[in-house]
Backbone as a chain_set.jsonl record, in Angstrom:
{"seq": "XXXXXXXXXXXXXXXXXXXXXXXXXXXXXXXXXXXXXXXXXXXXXXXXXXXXXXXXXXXXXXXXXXXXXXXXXXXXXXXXXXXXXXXXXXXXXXXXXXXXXXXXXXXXXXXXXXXXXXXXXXXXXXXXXXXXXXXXXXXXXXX", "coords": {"N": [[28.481, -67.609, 2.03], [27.345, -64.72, 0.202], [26.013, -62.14, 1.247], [22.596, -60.465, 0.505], [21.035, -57.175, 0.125], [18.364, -55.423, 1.553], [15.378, -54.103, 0.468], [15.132, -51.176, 1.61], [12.57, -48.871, 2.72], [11.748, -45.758, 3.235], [11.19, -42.271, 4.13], [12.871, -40.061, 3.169], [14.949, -39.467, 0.099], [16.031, -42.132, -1.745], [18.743, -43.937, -2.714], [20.337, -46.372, -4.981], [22.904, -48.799, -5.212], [24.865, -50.781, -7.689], [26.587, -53.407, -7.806], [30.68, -54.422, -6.934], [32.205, -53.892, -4.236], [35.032, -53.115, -4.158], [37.543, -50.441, -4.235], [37.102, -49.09, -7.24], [34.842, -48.673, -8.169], [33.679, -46.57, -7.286], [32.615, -46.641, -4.816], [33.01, -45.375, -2.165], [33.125, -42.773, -2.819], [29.928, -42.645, -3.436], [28.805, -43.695, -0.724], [29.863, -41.422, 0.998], [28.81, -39.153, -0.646], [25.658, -39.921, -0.244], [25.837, -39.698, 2.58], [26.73, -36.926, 2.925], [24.378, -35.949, 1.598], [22.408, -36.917, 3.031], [20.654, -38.933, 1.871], [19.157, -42.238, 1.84], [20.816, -45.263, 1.152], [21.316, -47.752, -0.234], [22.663, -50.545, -0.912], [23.485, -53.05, -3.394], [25.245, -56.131, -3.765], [26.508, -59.222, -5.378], [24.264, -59.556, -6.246], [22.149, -61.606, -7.774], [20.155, -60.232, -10.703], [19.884, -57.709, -9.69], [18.914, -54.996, -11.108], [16.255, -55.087, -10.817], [15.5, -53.89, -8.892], [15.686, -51.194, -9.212], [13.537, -49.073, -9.749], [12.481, -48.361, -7.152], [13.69, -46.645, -6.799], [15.142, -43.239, -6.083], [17.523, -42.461, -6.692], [20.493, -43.682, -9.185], [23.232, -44.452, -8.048], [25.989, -45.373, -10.083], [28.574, -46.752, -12.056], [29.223, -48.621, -14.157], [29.131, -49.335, -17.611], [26.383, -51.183, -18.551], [25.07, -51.352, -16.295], [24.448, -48.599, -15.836], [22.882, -48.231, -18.57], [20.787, -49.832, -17.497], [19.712, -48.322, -15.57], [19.456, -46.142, -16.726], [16.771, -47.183, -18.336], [15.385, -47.667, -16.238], [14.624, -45.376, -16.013], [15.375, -43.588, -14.142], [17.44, -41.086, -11.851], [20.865, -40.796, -12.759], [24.394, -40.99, -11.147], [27.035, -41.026, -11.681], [30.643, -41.926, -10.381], [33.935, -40.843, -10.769], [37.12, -41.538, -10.752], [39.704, -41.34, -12.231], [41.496, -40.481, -15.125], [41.25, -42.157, -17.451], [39.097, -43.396, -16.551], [36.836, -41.312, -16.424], [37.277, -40.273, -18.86], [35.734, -42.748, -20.191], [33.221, -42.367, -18.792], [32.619, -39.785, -20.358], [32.652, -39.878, -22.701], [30.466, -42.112, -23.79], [27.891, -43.049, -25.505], [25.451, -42.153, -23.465], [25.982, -39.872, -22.267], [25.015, -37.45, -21.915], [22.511, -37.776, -20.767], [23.384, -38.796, -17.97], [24.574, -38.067, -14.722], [27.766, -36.654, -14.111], [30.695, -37.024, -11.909], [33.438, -36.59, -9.61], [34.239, -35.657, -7.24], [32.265, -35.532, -4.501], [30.634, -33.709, -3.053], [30.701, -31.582, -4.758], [28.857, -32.364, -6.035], [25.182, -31.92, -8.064], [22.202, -32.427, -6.913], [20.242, -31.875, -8.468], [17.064, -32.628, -10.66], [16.109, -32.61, -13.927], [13.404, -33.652, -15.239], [12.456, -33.911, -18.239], [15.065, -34.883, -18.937], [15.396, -37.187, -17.925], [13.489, -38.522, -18.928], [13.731, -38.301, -21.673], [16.528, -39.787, -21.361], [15.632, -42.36, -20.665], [13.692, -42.891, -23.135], [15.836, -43.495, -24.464], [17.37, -45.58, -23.943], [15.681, -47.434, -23.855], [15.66, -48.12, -26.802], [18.267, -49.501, -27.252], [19.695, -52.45, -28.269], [21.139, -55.832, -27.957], [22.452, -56.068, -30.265], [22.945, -53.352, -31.168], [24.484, -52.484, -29.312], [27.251, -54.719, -29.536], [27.723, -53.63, -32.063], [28.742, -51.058, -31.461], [31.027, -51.586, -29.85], [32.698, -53.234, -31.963], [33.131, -51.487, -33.808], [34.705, -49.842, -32.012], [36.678, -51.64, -31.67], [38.035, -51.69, -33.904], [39.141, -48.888, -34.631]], "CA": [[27.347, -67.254, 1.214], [26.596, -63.771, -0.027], [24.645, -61.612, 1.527], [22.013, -59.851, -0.266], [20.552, -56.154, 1.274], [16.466, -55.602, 1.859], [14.905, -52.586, -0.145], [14.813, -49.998, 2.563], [11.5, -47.742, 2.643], [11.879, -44.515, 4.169], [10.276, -40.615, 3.229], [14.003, -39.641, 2.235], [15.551, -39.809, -1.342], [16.479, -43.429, -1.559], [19.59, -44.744, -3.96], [20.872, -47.577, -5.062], [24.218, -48.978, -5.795], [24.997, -52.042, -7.773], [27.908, -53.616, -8.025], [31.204, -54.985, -6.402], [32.303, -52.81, -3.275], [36.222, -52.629, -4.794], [37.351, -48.733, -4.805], [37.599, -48.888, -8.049], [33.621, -48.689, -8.224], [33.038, -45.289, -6.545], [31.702, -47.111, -3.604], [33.509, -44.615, -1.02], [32.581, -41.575, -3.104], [28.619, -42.519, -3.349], [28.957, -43.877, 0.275], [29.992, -40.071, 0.891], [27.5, -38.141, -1.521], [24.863, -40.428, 0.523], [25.639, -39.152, 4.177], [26.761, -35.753, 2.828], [22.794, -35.016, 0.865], [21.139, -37.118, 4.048], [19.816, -40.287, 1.125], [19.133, -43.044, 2.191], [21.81, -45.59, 0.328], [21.399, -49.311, -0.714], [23.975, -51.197, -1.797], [23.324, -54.611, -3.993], [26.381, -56.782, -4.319], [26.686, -60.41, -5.46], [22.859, -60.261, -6.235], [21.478, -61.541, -9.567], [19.284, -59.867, -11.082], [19.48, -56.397, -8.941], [18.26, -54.352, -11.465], [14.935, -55.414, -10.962], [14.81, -52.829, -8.358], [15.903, -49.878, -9.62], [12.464, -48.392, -9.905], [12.065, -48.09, -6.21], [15.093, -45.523, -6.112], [15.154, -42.02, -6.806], [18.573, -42.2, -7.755], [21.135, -44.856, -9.242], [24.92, -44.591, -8.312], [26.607, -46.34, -10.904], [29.311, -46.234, -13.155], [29.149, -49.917, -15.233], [28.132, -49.463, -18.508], [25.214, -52.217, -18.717], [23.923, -51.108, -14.869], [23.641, -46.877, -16.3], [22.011, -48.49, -19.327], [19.29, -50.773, -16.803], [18.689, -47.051, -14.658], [18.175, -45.55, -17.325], [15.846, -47.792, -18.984], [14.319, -47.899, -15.704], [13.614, -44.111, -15.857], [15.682, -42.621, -12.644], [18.763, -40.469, -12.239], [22.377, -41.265, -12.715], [25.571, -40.42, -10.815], [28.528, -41.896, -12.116], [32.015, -41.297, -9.95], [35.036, -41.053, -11.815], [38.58, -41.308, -9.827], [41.16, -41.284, -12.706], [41.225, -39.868, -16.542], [41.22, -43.08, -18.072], [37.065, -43.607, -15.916], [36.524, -39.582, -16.822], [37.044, -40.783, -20.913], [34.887, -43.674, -20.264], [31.894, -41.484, -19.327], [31.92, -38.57, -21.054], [32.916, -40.17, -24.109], [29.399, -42.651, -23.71], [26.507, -42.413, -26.122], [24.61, -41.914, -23.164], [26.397, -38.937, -21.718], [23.957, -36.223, -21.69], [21.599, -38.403, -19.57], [24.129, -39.057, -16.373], [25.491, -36.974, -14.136], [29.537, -37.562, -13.639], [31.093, -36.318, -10.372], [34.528, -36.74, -8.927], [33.638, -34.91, -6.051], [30.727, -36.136, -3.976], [30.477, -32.168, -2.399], [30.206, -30.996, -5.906], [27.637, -33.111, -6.956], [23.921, -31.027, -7.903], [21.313, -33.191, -7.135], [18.906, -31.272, -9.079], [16.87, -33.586, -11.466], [15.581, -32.045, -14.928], [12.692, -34.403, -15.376], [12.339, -34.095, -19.504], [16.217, -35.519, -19.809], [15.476, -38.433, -17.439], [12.631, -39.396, -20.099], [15.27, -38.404, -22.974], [17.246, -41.208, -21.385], [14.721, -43.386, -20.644], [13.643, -43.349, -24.285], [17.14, -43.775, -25.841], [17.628, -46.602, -23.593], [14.393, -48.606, -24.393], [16.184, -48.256, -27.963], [19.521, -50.21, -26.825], [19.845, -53.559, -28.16], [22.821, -56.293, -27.855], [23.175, -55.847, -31.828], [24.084, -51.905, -31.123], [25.975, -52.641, -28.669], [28.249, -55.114, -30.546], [28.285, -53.227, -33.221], [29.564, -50.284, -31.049], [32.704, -52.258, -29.546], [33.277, -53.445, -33.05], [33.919, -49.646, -34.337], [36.207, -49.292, -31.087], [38.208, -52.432, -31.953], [38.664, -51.047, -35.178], [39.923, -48.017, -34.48]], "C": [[27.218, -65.73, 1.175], [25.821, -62.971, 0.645], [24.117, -60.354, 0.554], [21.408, -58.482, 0.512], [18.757, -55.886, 0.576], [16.668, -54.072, 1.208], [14.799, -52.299, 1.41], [13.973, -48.574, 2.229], [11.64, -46.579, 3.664], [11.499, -43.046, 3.429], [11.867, -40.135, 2.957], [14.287, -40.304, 1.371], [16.491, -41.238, -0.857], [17.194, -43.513, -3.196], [20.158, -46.288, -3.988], [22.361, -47.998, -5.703], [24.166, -50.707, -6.336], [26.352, -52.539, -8.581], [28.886, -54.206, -6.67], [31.67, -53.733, -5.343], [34.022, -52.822, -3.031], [36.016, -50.96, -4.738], [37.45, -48.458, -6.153], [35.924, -48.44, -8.928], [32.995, -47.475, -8.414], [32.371, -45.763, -5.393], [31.765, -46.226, -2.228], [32.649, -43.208, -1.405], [30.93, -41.515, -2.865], [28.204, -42.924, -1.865], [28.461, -41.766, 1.061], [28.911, -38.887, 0.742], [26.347, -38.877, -0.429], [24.833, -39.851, 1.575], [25.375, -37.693, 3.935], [25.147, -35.1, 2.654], [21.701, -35.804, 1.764], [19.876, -37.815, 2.914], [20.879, -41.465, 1.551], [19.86, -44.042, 0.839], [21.88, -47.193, 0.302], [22.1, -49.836, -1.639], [23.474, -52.861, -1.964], [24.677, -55.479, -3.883], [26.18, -58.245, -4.482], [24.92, -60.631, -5.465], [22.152, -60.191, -7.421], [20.224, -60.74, -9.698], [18.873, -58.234, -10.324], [18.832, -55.191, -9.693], [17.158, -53.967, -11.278], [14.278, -53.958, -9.881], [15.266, -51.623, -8.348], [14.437, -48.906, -9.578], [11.81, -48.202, -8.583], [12.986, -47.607, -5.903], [14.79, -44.528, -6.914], [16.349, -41.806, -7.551], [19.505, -43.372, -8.086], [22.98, -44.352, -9.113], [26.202, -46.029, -8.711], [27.551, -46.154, -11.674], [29.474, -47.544, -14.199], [28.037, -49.616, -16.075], [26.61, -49.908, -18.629], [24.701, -51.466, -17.497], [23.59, -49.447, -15.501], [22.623, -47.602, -17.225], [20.64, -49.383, -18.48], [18.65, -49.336, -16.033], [18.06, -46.81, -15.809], [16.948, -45.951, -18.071], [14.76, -47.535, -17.802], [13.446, -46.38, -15.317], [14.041, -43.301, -14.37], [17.162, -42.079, -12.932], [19.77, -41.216, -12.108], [23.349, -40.795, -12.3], [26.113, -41.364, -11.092], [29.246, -41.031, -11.548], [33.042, -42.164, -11.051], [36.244, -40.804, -10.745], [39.95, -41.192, -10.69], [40.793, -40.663, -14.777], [41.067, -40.755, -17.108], [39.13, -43.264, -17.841], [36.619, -42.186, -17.033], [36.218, -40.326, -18.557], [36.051, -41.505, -20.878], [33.591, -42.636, -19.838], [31.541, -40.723, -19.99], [32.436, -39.151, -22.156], [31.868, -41.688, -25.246], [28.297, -42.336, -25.059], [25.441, -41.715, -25.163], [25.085, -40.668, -21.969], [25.69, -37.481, -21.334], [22.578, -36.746, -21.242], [21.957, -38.745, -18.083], [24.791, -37.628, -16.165], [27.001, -37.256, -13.829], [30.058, -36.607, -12.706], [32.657, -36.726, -10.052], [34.939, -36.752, -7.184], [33.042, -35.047, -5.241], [30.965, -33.872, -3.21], [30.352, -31.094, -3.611], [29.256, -31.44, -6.721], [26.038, -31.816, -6.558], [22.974, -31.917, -8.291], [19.592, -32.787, -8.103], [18.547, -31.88, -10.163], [16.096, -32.874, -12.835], [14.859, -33.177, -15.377], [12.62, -34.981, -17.141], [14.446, -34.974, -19.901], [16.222, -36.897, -18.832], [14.691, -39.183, -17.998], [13.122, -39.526, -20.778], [15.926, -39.684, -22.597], [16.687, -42.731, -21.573], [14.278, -44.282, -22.385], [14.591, -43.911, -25.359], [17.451, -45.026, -24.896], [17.069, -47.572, -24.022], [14.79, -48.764, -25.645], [17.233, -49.108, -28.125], [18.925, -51.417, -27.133], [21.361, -54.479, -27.875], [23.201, -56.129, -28.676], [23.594, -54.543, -31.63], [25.151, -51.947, -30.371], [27.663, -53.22, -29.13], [28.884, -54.027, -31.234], [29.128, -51.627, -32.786], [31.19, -50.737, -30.492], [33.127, -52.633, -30.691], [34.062, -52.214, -33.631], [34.8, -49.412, -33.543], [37.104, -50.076, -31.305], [38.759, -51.823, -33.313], [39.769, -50.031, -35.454], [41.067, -47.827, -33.637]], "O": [[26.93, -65.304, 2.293], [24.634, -63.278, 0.533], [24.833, -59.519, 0.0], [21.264, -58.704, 1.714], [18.248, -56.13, -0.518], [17.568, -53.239, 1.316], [14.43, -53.119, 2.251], [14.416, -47.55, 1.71], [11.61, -46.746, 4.883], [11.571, -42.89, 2.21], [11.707, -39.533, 1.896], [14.114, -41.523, 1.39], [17.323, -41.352, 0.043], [16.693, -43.318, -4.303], [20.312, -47.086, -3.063], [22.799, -47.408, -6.69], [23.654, -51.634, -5.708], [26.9, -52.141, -9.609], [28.347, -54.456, -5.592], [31.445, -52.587, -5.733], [34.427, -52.583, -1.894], [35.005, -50.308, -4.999], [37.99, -47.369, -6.344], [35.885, -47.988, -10.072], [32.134, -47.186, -9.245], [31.413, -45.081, -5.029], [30.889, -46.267, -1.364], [31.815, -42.655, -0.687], [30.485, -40.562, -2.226], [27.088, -42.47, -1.611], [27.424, -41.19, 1.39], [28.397, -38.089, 1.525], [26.157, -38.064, 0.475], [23.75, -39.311, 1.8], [24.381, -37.106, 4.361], [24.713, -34.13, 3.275], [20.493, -35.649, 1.589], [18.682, -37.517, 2.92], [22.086, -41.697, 1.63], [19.586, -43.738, -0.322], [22.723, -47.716, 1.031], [22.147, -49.646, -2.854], [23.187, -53.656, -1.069], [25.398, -54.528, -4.185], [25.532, -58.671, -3.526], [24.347, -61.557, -4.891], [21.675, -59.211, -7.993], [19.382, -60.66, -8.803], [17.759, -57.719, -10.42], [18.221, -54.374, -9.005], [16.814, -52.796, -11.445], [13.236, -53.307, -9.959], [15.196, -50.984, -7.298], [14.686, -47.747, -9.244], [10.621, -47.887, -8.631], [13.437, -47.875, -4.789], [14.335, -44.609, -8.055], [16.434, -41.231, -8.636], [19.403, -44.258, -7.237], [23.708, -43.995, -10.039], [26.819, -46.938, -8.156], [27.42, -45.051, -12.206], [30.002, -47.193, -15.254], [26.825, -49.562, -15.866], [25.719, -49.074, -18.787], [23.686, -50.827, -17.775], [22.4, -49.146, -15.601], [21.475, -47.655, -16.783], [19.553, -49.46, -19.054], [17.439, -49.172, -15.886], [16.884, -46.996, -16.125], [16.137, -45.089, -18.411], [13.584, -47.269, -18.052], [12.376, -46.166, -14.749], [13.287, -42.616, -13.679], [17.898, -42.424, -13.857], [19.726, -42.244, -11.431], [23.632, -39.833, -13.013], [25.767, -42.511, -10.811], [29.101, -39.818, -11.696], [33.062, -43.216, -11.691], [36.19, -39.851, -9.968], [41.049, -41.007, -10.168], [39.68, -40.609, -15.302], [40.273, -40.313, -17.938], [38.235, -43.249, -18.686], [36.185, -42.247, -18.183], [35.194, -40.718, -19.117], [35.146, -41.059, -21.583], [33.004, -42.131, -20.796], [30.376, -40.659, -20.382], [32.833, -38.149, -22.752], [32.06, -42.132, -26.378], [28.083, -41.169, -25.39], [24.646, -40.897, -25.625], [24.514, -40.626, -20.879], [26.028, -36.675, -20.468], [21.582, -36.042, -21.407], [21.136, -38.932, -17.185], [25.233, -36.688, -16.826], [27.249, -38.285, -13.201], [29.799, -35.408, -12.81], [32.819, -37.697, -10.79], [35.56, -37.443, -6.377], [33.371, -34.002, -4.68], [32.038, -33.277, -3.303], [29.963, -29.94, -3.432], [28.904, -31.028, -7.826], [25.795, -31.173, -5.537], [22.748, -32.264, -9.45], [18.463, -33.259, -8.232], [19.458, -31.922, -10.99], [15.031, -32.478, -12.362], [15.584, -33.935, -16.021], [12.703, -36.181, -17.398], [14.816, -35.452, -20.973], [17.142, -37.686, -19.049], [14.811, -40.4, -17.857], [13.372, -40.693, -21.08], [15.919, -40.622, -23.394], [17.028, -43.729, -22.209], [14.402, -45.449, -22.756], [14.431, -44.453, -26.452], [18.141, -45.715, -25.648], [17.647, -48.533, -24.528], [14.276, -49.813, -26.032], [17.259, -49.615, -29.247], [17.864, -51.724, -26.59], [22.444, -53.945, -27.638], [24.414, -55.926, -28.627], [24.782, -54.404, -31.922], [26.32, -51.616, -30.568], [28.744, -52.631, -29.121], [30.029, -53.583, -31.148], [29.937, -51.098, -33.548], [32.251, -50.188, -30.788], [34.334, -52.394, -30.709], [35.267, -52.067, -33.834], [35.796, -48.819, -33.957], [38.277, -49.705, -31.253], [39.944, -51.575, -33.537], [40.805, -50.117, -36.114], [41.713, -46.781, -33.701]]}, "num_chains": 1, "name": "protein.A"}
């Protein structure tokens, strides 16, 4: 059976990770960035519906499409790790690229949060339906 992990309350910057704990994730790198900036670091895996608590994290380390699009809906920051040029294309080549932060690095990451582009995201997220979405993979099969 699964195990699921307990929100953890504590007065340091608390993140969240969601997703499978494969390296192929960034799970080592945000692991990393976590000890290195001394936040506290919760990892979801194999648990439906984990989104739900995004809004009791200051920050979200994520790199799956759909989970950036649930932070940012839910209104908190984004680190996405990238480990190969093929990932790298996949973020910065996002609609929602000038709302995440993308890192390689965890020791080059700048946790510094510009409050007006974490609403910017927020608002272009709450805009996201499944019909844009479609209709965005449709234009990529195309081409």
């Amino acid at each position: 059976m699964a195990q699921h992990s307990k929100i953890i309350i504590g007065t340091q910057a608390k993140a969240i990770f969601i997703g499978r704990l494969d390296e192929d994730t960034g799970i080592a790198a945000y692991r990393r960035l976590a000890k290195l900036r001394h936040i506290k670091l919760v990892e979801y895996t194999n648990t439906p519906d984990a989104a739900k608590f995004l809004p009791l994290f200051d920050y979200a380390f994520v790199s799956r499409y759909l989970t950036i699009l649930e932070a940012l809906k839910a209104g908190i920051a984004v680190f996405a790790h990238y480990n190969n040029p093929i990932k790298y294309d996949y973020l910065t080549l996002t609609p929602f690229v000038k709302y995440i932060h993308i890192f390689s690095d965890p020791l080059t990451v700048n946790l510094k949060i510009d409050p007006g582009e974490i609403s910017q995201g927020q608002k272009w997220a709450r805009t996201q339906t499944w019909s844009k979405l479609a209709k965005v993979y449709e234009r990529l099969w195309q081409k």
